[in-house]
C-alpha positions in Angstrom: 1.2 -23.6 -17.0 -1.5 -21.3 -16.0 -1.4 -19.1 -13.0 -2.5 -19.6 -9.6 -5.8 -18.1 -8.5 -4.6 -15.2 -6.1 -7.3 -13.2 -6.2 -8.9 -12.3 -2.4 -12.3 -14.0 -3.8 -10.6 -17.3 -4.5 -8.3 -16.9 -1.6 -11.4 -16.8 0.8 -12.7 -19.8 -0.5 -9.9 -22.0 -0.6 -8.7 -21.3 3.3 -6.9 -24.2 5.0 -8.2 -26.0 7.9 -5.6 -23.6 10.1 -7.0 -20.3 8.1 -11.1 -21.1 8.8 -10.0 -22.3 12.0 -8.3 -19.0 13.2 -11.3 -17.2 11.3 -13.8 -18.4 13.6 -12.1 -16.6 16.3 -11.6 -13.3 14.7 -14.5 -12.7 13.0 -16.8 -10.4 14.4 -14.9 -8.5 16.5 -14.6 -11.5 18.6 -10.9 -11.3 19.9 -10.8 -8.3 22.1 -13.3 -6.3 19.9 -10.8 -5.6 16.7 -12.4 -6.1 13.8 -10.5 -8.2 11.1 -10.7 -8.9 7.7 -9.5 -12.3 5.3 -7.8 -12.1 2.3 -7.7 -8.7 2.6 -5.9 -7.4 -0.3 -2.9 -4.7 0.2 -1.9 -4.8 -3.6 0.4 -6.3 -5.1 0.1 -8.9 -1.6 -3.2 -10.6 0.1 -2.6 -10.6 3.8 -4.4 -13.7 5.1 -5.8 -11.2 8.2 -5.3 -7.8 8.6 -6.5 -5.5 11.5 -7.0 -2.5 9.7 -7.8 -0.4 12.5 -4.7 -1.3 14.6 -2.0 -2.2 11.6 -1.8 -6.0 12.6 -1.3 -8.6 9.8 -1.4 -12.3 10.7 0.0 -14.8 8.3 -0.9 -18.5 8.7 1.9 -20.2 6.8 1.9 -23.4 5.6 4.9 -26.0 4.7 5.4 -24.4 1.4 6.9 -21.3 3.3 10.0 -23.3 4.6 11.4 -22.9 1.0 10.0 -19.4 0.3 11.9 -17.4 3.5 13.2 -14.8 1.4 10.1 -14.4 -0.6 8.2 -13.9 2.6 11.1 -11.6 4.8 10.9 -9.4 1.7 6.8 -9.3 2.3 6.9 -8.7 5.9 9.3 -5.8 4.8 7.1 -4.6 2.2 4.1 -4.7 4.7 5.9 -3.4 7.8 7.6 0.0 5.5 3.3 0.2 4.9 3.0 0.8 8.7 1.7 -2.7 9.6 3.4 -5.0 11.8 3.3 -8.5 10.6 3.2 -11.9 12.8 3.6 -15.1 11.1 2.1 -18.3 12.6 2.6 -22.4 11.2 -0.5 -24.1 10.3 0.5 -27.0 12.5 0.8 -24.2 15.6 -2.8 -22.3 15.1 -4.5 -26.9 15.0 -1.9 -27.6 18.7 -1.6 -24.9 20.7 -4.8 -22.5 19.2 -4.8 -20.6 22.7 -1.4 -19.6 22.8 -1.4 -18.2 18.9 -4.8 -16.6 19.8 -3.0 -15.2 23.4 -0.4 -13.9 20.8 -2.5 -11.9 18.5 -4.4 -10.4 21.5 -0.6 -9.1 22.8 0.0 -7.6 19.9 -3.0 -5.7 18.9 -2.9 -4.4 22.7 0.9 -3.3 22.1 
């Protein structure tokens, strides 16, 4: 079975509805002035979002996460021992309630 693309290239160009959604609203410094990257590679992981400049990592999760919760506690670990600080948000939560998961990201990088 061949692997799965995971390079940042192919990861930017096969977002989810949820991913290009939320990236409309980060890009260009356009939440609170932070400038945020996609796919933004912290080898060996690919954080969907990362605010470099204030050590925030926003991971829009789809269904396949239910069953990976170890995989992706031991991620956030790895991440957060980096000095990040890590929030995780559903795919299903950035399409209802988009506000609230911006209002959310906005707290954090202002913490």
């Amino acid at each position: 079975m061949p692997a799965v693309p995971t390079s940042p290239r192919h990861l930017r160009k096969s977002m989810t509805d949820a991913e290009r959604r939320l990236w409309q609203a980060l890009r260009n410094r356009q939440l609170g002035g932070h400038k945020f990257r996609r796919q933004h590679p912290l080898p060996p992981y690919v954080a969907d979002f990362a605010c470099v400049e204030r050590g925030l990592i926003v991971e829009v999760d789809g269904g396949q996460h239910s069953e990976r919760v170890e995989a992706d506690a031991a991620r956030t670990r790895a991440l957060q021992a980096r000095g990040f600080r890590v929030i995780r948000v559903w795919n299903n939560e950035v399409m209802a309630n988009f506000q609230g998961v911006l209002a959310t990201i906005l707290a954090a990088l202002e913490d």
